[in-house]
gemmi code that builds the backbone of each chain (N, CA, C; Angstrom):
import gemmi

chains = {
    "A": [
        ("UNK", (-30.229, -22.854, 39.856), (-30.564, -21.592, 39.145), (-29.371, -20.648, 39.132)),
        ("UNK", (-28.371, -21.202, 39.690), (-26.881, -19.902, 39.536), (-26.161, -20.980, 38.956)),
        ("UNK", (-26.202, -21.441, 37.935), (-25.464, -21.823, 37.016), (-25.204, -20.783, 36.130)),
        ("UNK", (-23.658, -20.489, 35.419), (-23.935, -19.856, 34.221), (-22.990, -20.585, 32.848)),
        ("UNK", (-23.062, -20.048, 31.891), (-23.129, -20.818, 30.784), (-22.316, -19.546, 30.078)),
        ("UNK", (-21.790, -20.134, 29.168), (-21.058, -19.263, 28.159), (-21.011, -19.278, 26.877)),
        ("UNK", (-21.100, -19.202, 25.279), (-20.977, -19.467, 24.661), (-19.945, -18.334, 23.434)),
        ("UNK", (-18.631, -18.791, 23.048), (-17.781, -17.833, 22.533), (-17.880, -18.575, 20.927)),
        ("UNK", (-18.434, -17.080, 20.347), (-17.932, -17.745, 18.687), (-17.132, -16.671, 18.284)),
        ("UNK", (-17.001, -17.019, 17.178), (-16.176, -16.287, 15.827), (-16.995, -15.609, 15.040)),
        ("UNK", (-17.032, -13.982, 15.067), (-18.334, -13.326, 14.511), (-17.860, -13.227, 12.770)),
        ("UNK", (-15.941, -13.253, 12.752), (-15.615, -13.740, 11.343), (-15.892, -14.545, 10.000)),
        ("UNK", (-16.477, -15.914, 11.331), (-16.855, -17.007, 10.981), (-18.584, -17.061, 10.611)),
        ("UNK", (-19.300, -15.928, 11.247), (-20.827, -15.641, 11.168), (-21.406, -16.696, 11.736)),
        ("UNK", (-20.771, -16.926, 13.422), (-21.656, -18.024, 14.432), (-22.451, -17.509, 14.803)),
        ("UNK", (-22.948, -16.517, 14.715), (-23.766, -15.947, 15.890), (-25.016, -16.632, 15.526)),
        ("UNK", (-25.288, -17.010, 14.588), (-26.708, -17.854, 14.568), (-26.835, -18.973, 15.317)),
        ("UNK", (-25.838, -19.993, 14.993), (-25.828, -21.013, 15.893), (-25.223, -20.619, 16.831)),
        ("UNK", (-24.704, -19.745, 17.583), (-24.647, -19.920, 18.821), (-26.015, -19.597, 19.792)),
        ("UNK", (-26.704, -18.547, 19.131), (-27.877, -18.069, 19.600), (-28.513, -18.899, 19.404)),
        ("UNK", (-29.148, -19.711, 18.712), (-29.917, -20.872, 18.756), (-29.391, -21.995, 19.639)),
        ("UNK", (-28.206, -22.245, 19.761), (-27.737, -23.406, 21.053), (-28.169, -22.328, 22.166)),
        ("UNK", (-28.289, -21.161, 22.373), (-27.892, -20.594, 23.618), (-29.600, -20.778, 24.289)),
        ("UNK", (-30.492, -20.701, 23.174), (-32.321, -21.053, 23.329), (-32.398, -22.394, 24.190)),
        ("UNK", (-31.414, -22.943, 23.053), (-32.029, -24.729, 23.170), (-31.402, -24.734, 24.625)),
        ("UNK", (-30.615, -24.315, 24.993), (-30.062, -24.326, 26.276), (-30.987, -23.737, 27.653)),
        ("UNK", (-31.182, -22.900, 27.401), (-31.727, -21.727, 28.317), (-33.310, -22.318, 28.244)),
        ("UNK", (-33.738, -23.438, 27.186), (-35.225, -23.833, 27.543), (-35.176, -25.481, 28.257)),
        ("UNK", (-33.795, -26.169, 28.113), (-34.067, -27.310, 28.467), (-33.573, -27.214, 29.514)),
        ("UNK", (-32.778, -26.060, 30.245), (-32.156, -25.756, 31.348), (-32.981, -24.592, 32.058)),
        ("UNK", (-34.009, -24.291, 31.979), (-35.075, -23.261, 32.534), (-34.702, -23.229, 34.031)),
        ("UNK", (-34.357, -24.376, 35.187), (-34.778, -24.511, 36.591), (-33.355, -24.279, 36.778)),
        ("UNK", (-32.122, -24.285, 36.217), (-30.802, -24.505, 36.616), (-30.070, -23.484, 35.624)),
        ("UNK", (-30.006, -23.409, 34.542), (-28.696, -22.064, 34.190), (-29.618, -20.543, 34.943)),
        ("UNK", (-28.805, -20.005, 35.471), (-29.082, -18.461, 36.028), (-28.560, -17.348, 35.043)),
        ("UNK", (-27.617, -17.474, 34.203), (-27.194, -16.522, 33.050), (-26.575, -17.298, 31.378)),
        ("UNK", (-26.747, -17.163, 30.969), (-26.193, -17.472, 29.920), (-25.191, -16.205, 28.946)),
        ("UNK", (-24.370, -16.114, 28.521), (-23.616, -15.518, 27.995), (-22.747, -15.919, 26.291)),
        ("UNK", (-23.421, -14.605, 25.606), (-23.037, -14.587, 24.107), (-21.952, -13.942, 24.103)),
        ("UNK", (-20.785, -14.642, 23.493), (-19.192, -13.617, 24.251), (-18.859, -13.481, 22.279)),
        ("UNK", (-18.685, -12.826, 21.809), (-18.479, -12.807, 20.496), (-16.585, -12.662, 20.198)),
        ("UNK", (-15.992, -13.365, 19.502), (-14.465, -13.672, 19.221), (-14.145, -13.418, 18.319)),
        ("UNK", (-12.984, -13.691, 17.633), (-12.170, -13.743, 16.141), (-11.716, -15.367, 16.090)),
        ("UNK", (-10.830, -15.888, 15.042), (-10.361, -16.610, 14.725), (-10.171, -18.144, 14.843)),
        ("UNK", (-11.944, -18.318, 14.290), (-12.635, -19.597, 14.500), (-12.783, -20.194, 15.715)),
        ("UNK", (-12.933, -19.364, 17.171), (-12.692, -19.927, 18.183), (-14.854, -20.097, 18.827)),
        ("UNK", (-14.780, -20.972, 18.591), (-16.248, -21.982, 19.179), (-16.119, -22.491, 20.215)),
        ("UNK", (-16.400, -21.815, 21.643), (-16.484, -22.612, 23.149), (-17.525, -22.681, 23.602)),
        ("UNK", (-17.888, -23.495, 24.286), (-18.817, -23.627, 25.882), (-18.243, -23.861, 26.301)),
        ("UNK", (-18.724, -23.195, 27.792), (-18.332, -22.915, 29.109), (-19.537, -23.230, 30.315)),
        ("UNK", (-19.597, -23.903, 30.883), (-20.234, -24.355, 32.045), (-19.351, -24.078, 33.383)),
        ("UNK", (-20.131, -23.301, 33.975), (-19.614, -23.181, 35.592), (-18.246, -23.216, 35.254)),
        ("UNK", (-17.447, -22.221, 34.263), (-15.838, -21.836, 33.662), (-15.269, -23.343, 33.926)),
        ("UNK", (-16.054, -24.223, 33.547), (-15.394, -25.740, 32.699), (-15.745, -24.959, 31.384)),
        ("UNK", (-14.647, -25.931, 30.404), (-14.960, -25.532, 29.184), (-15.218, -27.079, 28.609)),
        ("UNK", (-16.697, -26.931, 28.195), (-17.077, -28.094, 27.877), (-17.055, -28.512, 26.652)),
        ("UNK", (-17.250, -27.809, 25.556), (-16.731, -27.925, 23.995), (-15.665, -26.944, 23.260)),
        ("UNK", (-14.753, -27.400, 22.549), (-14.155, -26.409, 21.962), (-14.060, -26.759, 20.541)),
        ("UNK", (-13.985, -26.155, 19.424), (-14.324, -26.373, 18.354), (-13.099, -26.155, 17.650)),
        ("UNK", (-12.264, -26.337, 18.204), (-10.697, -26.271, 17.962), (-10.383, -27.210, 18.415)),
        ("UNK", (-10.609, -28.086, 19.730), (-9.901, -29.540, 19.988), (-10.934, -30.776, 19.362)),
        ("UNK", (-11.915, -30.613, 19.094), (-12.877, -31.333, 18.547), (-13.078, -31.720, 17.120)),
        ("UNK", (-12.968, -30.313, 16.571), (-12.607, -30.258, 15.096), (-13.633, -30.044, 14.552)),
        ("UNK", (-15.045, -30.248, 15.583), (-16.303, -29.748, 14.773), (-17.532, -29.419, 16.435)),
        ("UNK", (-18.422, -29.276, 15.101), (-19.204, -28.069, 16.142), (-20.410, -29.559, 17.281)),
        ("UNK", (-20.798, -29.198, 18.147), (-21.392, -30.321, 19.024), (-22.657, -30.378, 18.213)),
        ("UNK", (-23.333, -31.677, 18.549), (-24.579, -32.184, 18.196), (-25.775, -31.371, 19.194)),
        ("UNK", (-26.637, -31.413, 19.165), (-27.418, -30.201, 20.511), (-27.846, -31.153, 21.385)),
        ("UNK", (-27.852, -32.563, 21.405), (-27.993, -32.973, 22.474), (-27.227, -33.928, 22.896)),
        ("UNK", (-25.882, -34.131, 22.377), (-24.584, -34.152, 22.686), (-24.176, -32.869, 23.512)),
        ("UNK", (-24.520, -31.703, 23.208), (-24.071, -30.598, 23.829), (-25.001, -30.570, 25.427)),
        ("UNK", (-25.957, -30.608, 25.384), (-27.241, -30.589, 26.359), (-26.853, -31.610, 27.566)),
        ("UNK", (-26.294, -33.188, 26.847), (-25.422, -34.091, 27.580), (-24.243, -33.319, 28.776)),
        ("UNK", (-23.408, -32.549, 28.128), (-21.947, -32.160, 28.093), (-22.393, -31.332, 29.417)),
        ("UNK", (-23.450, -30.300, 29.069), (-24.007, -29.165, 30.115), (-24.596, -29.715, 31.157)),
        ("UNK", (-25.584, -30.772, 31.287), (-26.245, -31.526, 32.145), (-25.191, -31.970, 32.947)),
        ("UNK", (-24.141, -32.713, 32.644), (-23.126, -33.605, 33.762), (-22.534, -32.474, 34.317)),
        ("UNK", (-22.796, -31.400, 33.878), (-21.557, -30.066, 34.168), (-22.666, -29.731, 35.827)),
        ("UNK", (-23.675, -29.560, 35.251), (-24.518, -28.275, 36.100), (-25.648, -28.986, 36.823)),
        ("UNK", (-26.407, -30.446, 36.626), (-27.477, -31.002, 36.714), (-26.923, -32.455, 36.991)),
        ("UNK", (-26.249, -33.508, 37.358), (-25.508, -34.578, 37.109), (-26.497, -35.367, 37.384)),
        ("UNK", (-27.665, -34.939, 38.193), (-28.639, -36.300, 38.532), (-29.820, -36.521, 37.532)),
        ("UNK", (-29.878, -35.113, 36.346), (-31.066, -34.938, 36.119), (-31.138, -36.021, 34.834)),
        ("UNK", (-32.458, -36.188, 34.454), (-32.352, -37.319, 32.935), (-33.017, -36.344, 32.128)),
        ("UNK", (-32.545, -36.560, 30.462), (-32.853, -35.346, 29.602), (-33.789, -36.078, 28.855)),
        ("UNK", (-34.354, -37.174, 29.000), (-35.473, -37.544, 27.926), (-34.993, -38.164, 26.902)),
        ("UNK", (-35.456, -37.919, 25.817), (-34.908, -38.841, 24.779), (-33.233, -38.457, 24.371)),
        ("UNK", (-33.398, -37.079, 24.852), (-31.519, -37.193, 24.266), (-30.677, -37.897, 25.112)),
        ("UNK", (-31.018, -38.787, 26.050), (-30.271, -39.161, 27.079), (-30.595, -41.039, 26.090)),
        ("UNK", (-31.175, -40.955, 25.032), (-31.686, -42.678, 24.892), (-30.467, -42.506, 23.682)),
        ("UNK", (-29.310, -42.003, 22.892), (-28.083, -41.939, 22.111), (-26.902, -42.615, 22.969)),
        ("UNK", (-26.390, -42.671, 22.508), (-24.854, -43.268, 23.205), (-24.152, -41.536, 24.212)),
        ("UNK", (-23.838, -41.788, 25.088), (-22.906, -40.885, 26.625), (-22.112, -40.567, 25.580)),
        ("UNK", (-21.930, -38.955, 26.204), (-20.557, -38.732, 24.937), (-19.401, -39.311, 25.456)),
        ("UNK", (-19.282, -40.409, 26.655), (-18.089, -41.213, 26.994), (-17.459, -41.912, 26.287)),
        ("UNK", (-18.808, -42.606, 25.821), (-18.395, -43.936, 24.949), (-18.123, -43.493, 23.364)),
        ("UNK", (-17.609, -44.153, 22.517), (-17.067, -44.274, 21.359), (-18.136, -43.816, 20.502)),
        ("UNK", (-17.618, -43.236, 19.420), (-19.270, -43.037, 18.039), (-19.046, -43.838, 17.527)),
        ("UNK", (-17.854, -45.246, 17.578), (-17.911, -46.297, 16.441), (-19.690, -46.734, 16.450)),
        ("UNK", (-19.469, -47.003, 14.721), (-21.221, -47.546, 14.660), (-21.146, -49.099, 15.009)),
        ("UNK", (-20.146, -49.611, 14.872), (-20.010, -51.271, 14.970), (-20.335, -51.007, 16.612)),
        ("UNK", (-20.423, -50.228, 17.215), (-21.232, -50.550, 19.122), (-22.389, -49.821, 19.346)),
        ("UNK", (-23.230, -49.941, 18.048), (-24.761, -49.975, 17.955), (-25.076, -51.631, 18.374)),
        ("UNK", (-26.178, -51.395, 19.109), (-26.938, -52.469, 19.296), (-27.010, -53.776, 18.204)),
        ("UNK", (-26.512, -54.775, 18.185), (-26.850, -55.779, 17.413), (-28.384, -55.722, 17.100)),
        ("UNK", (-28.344, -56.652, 15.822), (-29.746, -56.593, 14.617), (-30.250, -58.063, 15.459)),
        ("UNK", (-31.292, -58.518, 16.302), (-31.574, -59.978, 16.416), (-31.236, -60.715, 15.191)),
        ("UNK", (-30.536, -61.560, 15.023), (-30.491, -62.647, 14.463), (-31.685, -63.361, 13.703)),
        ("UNK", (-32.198, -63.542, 12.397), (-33.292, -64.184, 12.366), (-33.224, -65.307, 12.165)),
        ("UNK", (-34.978, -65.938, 12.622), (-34.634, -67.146, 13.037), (-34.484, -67.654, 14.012)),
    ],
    "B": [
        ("UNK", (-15.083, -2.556, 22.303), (-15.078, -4.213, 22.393), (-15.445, -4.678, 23.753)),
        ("UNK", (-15.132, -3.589, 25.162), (-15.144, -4.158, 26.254), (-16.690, -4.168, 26.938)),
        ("UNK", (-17.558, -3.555, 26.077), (-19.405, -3.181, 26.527), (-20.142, -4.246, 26.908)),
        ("UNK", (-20.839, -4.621, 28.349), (-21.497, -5.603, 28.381), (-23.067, -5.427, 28.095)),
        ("UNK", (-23.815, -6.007, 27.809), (-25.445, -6.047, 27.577), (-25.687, -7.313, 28.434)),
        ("UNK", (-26.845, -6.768, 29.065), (-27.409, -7.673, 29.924), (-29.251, -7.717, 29.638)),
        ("UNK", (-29.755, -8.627, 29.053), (-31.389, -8.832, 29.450), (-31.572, -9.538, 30.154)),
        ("UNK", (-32.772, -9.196, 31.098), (-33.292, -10.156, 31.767), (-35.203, -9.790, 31.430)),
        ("UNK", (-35.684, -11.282, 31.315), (-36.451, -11.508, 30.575), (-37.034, -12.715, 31.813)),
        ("UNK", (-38.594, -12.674, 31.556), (-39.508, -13.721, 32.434), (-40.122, -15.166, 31.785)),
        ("UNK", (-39.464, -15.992, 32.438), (-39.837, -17.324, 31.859), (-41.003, -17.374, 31.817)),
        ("UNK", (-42.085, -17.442, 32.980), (-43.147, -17.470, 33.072), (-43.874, -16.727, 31.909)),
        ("UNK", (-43.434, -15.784, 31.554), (-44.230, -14.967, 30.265), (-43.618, -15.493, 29.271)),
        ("UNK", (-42.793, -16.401, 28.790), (-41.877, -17.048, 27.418), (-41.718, -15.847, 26.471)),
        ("UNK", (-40.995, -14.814, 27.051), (-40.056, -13.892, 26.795), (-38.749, -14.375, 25.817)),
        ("UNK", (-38.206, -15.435, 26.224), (-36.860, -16.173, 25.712), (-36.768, -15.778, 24.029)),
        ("UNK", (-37.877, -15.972, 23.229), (-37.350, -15.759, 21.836), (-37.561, -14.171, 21.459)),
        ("UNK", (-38.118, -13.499, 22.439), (-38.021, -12.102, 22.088), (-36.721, -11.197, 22.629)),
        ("UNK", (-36.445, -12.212, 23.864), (-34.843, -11.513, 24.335), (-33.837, -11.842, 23.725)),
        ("UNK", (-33.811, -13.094, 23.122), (-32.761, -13.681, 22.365), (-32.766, -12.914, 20.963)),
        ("UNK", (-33.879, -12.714, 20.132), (-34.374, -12.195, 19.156), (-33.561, -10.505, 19.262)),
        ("UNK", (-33.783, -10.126, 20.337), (-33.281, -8.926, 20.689), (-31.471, -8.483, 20.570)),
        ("UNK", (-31.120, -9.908, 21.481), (-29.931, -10.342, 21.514), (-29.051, -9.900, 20.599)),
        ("UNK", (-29.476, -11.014, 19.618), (-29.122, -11.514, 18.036), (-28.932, -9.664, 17.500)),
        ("UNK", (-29.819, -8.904, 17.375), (-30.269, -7.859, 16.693), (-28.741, -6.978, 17.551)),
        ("UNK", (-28.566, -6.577, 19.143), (-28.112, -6.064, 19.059), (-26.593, -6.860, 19.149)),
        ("UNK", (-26.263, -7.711, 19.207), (-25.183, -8.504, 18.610), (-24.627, -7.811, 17.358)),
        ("UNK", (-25.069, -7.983, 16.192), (-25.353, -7.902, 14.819), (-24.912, -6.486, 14.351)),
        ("UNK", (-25.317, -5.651, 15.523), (-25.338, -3.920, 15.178), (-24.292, -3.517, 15.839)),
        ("UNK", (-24.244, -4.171, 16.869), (-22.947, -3.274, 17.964), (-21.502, -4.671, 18.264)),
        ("UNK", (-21.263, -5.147, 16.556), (-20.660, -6.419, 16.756), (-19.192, -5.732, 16.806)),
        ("UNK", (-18.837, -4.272, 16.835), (-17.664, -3.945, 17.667), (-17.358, -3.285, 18.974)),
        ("UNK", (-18.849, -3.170, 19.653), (-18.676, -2.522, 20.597), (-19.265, -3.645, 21.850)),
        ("UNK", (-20.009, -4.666, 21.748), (-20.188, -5.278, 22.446), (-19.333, -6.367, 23.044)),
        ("UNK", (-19.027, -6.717, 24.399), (-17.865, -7.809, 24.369), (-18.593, -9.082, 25.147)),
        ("UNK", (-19.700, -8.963, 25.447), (-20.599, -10.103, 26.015), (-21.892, -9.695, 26.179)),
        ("UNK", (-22.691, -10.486, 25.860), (-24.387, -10.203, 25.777), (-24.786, -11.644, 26.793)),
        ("UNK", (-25.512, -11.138, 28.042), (-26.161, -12.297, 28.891), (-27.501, -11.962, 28.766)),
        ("UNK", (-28.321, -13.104, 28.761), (-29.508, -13.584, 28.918), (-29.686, -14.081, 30.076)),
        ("UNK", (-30.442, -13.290, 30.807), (-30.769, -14.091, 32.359), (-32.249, -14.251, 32.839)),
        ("UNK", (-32.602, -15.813, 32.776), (-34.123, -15.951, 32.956), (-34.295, -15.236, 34.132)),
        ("UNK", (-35.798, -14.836, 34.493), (-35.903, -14.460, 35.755), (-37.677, -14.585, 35.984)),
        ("UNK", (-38.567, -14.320, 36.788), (-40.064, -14.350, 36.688), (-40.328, -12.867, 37.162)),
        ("UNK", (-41.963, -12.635, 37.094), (-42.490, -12.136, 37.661), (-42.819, -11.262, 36.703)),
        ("UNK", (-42.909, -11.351, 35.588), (-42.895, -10.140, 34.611), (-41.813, -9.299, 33.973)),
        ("UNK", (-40.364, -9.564, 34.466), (-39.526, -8.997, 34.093), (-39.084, -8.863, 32.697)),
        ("UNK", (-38.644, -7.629, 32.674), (-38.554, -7.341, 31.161), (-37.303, -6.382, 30.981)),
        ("UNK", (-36.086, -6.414, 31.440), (-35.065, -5.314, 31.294), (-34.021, -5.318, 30.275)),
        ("UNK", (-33.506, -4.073, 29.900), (-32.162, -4.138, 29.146), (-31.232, -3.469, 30.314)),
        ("UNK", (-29.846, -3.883, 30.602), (-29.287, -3.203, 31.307), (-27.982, -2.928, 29.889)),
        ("UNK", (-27.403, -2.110, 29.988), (-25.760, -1.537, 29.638), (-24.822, -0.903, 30.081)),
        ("UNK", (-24.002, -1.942, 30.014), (-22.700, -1.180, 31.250), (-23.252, -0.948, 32.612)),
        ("UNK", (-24.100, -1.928, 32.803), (-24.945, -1.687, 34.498), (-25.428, -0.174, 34.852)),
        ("UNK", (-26.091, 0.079, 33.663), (-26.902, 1.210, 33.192), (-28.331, 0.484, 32.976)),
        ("UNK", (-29.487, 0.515, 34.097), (-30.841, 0.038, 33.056), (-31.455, 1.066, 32.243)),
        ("UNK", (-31.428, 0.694, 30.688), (-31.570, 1.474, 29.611), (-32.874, 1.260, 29.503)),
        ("UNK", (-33.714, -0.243, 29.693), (-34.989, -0.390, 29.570), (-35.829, -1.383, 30.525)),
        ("UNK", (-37.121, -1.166, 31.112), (-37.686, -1.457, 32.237), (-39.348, -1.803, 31.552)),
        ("UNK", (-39.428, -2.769, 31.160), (-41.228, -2.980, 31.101), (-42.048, -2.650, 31.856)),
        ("UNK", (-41.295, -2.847, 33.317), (-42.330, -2.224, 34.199), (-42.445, -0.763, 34.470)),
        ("UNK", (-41.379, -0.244, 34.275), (-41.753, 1.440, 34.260), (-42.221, 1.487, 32.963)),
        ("UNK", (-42.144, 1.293, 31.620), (-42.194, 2.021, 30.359), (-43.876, 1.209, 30.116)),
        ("UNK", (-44.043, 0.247, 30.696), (-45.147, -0.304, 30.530), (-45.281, -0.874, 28.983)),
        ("UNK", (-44.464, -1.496, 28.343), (-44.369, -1.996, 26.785), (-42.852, -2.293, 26.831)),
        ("UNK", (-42.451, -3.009, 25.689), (-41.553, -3.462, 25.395), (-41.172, -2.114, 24.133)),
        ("UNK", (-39.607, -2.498, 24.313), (-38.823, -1.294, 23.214), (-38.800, -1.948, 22.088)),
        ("UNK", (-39.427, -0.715, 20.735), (-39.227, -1.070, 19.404), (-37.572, -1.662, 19.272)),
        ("UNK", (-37.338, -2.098, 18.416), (-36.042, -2.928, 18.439), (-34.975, -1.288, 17.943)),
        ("UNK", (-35.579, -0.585, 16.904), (-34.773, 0.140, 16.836), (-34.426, 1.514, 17.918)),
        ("UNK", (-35.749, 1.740, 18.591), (-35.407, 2.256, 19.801), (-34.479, 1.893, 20.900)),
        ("UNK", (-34.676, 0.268, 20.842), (-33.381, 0.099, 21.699), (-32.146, 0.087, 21.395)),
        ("UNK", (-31.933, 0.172, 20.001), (-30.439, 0.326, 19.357), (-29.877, 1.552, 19.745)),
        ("UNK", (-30.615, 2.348, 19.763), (-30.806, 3.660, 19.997), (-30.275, 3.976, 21.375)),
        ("UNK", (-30.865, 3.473, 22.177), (-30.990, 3.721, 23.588), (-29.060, 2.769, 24.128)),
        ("UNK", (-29.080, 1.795, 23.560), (-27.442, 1.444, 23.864), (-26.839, 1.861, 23.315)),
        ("UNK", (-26.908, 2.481, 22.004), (-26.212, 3.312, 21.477), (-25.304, 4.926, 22.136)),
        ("UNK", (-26.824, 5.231, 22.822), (-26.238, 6.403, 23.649), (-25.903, 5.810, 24.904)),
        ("UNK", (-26.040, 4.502, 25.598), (-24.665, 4.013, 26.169), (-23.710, 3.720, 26.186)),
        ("UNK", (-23.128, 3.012, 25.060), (-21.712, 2.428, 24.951), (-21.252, 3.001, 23.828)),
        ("UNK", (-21.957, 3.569, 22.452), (-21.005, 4.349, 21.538), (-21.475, 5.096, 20.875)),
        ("UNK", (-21.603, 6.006, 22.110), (-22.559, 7.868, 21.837), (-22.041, 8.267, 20.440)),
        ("UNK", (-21.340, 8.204, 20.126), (-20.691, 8.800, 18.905), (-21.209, 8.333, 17.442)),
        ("UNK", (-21.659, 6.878, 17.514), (-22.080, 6.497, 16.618), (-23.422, 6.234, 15.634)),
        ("UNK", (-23.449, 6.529, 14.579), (-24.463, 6.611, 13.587), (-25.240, 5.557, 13.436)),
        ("UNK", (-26.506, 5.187, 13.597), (-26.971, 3.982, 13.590), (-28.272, 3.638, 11.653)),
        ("UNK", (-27.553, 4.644, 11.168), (-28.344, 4.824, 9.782), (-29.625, 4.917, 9.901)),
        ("UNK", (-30.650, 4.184, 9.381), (-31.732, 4.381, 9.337), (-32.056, 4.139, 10.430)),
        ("UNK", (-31.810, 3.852, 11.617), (-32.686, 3.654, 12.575), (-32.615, 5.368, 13.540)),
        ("UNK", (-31.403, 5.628, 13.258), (-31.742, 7.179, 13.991), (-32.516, 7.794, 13.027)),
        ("UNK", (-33.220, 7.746, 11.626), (-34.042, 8.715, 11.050), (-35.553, 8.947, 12.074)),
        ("UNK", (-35.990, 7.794, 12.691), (-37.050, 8.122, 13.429), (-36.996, 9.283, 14.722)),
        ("UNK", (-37.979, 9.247, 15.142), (-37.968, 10.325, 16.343), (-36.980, 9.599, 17.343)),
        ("UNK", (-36.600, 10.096, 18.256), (-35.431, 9.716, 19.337), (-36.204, 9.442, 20.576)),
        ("UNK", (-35.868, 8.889, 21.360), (-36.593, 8.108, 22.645), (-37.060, 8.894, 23.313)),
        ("UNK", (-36.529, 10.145, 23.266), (-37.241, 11.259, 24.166), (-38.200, 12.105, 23.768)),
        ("UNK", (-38.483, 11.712, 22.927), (-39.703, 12.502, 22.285), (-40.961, 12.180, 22.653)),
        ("UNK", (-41.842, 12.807, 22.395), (-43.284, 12.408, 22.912), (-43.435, 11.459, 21.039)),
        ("UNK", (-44.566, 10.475, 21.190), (-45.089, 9.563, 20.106), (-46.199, 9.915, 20.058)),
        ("UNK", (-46.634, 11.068, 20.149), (-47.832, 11.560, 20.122), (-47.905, 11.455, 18.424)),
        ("UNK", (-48.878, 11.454, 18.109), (-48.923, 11.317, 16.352), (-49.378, 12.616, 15.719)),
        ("UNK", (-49.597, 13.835, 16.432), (-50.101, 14.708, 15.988), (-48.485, 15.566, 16.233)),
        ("UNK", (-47.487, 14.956, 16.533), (-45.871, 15.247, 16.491), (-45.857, 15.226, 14.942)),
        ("UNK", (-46.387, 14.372, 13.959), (-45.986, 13.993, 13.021), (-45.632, 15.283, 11.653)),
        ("UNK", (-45.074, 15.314, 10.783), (-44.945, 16.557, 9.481), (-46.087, 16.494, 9.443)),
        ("UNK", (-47.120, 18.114, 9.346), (-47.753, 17.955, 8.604), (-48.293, 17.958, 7.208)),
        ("UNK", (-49.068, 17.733, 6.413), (-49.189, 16.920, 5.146), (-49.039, 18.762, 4.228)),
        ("UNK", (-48.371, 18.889, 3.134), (-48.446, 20.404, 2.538), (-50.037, 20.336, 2.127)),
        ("UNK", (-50.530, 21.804, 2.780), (-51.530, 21.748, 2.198), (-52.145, 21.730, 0.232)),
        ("UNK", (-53.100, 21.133, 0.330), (-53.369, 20.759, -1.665), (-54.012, 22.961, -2.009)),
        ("UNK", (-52.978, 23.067, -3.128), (-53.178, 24.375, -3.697), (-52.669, 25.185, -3.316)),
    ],
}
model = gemmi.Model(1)
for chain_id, residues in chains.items():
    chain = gemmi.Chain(chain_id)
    for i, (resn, *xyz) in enumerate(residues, 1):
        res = gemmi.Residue()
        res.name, res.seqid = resn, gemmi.SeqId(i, " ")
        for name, pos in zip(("N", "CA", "C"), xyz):
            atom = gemmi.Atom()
            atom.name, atom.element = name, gemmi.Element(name[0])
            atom.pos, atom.b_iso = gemmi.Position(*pos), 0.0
            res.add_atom(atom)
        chain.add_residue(res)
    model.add_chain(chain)
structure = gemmi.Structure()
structure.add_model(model)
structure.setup_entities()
């Protein structure tokens, strides 16, 4: 419950929607473990999370904005490492590759 | 730019989309005077606005939650006394009684 969380947008850019809506989806699937969450408002396209001052997404080294339970992933290993998130945990680890060719093979028919 | 806002809001009562809701609103209004807005779950009924570690609003003393433009109002005369908040200062000001018999009365007909 003293976890805190950060989220910095670009009010230039008019994030504040999605950040406030990640900051929900956050603050409800993280109810027992974030203790604050924080809307930090910026200039010049700068999109972060921040977990326990790791910076877990940046939207400048990434090149785009996180998936929400790609992001939920990112926060969980940060703040929760043992916990399982349910179905967003049944997608590929954001470790491994997004190639689609390391989707599960089709059985073979026949 | 350097003004912090702080709510804290009760999980147990699922407060979250009315503090965030709140958030968003004063985000939006005070998007040059604010430099971080936290959301901090908490129980028991809690319902606060703090500013600049000023508590501006208390559910449990005021016994209700603040009209949204009352609370614009109310951080307003914390972090940027100076400023005009348009239509939302046309209403009565926080210190007024809401008594309804406060109200203009109607010119009398003839």
């Amino acid at each position: 419950m003293n976890n805190r969380v950060e989220i910095r947008y670009c009010t230039q850019c008019r994030w504040l929607l999605r950040a406030a809506w990640m900051a929900q989806e956050l603050l409800t699937t993280f109810d027992q473990e974030i203790g604050e969450l924080t809307l930090k408002p910026g200039t010049g396209g700068i999109f972060e999370v921040w977990a326990d001052d790791t910076l877990i997404w940046s939207r400048k080294e990434q090149g785009r904005f996180p998936e929400i339970t790609e992001l939920k992933r990112l926060v969980r290993d940060e703040i929760a490492p043992g916990r399982s998130l349910g179905h967003a945990d049944r997608k590929e680890g954001p470790a491994q590759d997004t190639d689609a060719s390391a989707a599960p093979a089709k059985p073979s028919a026949g």
